[in-house]
N, C-alpha and C positions, 0 to 999 in steps of 0.2 A: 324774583330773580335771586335774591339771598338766599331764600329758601330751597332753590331749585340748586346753587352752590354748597351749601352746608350738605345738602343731600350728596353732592357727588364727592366730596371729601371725604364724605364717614362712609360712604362705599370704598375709599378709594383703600380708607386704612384699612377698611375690615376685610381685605383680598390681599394686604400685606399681613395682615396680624396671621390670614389664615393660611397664607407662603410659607411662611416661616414656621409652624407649627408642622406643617408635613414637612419641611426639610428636615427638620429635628427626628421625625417619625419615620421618615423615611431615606432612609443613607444612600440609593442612588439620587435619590432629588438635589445630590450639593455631589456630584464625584470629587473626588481628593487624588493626587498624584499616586504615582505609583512608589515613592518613598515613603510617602504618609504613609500609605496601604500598610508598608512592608512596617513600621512604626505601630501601627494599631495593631499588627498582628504579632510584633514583640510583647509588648502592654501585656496581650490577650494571654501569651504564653507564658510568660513570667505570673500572671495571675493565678495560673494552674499549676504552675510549681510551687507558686506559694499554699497552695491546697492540699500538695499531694498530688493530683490530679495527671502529675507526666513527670518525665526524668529533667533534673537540674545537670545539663547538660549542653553545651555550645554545638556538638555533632548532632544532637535532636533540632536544634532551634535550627540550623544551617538547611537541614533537611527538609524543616515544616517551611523555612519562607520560599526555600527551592522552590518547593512542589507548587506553592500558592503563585511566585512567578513564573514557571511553567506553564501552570494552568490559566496564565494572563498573556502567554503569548511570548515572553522571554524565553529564549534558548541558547544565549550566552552565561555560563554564569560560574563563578572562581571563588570556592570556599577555602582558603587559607588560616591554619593554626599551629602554633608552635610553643611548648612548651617542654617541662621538664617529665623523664619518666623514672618514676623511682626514686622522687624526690621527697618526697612529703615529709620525711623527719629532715634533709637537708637542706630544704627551704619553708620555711615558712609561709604557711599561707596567711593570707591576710584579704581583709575586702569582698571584693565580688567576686574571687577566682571558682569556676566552678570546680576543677581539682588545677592540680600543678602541671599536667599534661595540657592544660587550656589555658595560658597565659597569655595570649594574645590569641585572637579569632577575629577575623574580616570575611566577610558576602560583599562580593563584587558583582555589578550585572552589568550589563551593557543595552539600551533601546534607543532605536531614534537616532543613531550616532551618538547618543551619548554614555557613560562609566559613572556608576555610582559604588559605591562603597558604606557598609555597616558594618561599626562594631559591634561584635556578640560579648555578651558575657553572661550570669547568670542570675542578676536582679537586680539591673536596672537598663534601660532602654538608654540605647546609643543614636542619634538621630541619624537616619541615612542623607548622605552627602554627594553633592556633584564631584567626579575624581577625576585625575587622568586616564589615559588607556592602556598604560604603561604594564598595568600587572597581562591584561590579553596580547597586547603587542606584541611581547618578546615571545611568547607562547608559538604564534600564527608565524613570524620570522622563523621560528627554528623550531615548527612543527613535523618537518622531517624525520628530523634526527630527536626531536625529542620523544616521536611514536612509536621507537625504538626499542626505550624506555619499559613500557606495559609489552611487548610483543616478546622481548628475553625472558618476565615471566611465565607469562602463558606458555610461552616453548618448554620453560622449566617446569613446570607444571605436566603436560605433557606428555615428558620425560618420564615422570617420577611416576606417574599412572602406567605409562606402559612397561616400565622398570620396577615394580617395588623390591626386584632385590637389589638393588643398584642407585636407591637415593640418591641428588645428589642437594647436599646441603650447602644452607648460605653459611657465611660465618655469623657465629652466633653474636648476639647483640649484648650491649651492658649491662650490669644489676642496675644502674640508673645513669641517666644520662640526657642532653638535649634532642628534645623531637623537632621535625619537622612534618607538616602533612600536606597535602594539598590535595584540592577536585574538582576537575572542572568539566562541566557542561557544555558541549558545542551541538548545537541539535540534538543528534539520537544516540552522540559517541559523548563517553565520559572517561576520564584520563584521571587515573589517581596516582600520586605517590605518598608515601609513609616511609621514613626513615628516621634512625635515630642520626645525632649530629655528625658523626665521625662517617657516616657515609659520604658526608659533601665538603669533609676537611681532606684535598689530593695530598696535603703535606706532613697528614699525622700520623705515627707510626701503627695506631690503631684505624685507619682509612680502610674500607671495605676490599678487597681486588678486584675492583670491578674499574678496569681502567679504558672503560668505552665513552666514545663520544658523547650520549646522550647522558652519561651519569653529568659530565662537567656541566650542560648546559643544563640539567638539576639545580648541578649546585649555585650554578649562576641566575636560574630564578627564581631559585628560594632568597639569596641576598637582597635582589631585589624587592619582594614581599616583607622584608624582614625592615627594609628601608622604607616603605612608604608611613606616609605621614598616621598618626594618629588620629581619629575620629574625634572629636568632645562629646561629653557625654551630657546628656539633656538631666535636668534634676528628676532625683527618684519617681517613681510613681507607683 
């Protein structure tokens, strides 16, 4: 009877010793959340910049975890950064800034009903975070008037194609100044803006003339973005 016990325990371990030896070996054997995911595939890229291997860059990294949650089935997804352009002798860099145009970068996504959020930067991993829904909210509220927005483009564009002697130009932009960018993913439509800061200041004497509805609700969801919380960041790796 001892014997016939001692037997089934040292079976029992040797089918735990050998569990765990293919989880280790094999990475669907233990799935991980879809933040870890997005977590090991910073690591991976940050690994490759430190190589050489890819551009040390917040718009690369924004791009690789897109695509990776794309191809998981996300199709909400809100790449925000803002930084300075034309700064680099008037601000110093310092840290992990990838340049001074990248001074803050967040990847927001949305599954399941719920909002997470990552900070990017350019070496060292940010751990992604449960958020509110606040940065897509205001989006979907005043998606009307904000698609407005890319559509005055594209007309100006247009324009200029079937006019080349007849340009007609924006005003021109700063030797340096504050950016802002945004991008967002909803299904199979993506919505960008890029402006530098006096495009979403209505009260500065250098303000774009661009005095239409969807510029304000711009500038009202970039302050937003500009406001949400900070990410912590996980030690180096």
């Amino acid at each position: 009877m001892r014997q016939s016990l001692l037997f089934f325990l040292t079976a029992l371990l040797l089918f735990a010793v050998l569990g765990s030896c293919q989880s280790r070996n094999n990475p669907t054997a233990a799935p991980t959340s879809l933040p870890q995911r997005m977590d090991s595939l910073t690591m991976a890229f940050l690994a490759r910049v430190r190589t050489g291997a890819t551009t040390s860059s917040t718009d690369s990294l924004a791009t690789y975890l897109a695509q990776a949650l794309r191809h998981d089935g996300v199709d909400t997804l809100l790449y925000y950064r803002s930084g300075c352009v034309g700064c680099e002798v008037v601000k110093e860099k310092t840290n992990c800034w990838c340049n001074t145009a990248e001074l803050r970068a967040y990847l927001f996504w949305q599954r399941a009903g719920r909002t997470f959020a990552k900070q990017l930067d350019c070496c060292r991993n940010h751990l992604a975070v449960a958020t509110s829904a606040a940065a897509f909210a205001f989006y979907f509220q005043h998606r009307h008037v904000l698609d407005e927005g890319p559509a005055y483009f594209r007309e100006l564009e247009r324009y200029n194609r079937a006019h080349p002697g007849q340009v007609r130009f924006l005003p021109p932009s700063p030797v340096h100044g504050e950016q802002r960018y945004i991008r967002l993913w909803v299904g199979t439509q993506e919505y960008k803006v890029g402006h530098t800061a006096r495009s979403f200041e209505a009260d500065s004497d250098a303000a774009e003339p661009l005095a239409y509805e969807w510029r304000q609700r711009q500038r009202e969801w970039v302050r937003l973005l500009e406001q949400l919380p900070t990410v912590t960041a996980s030690p180096p790796k």
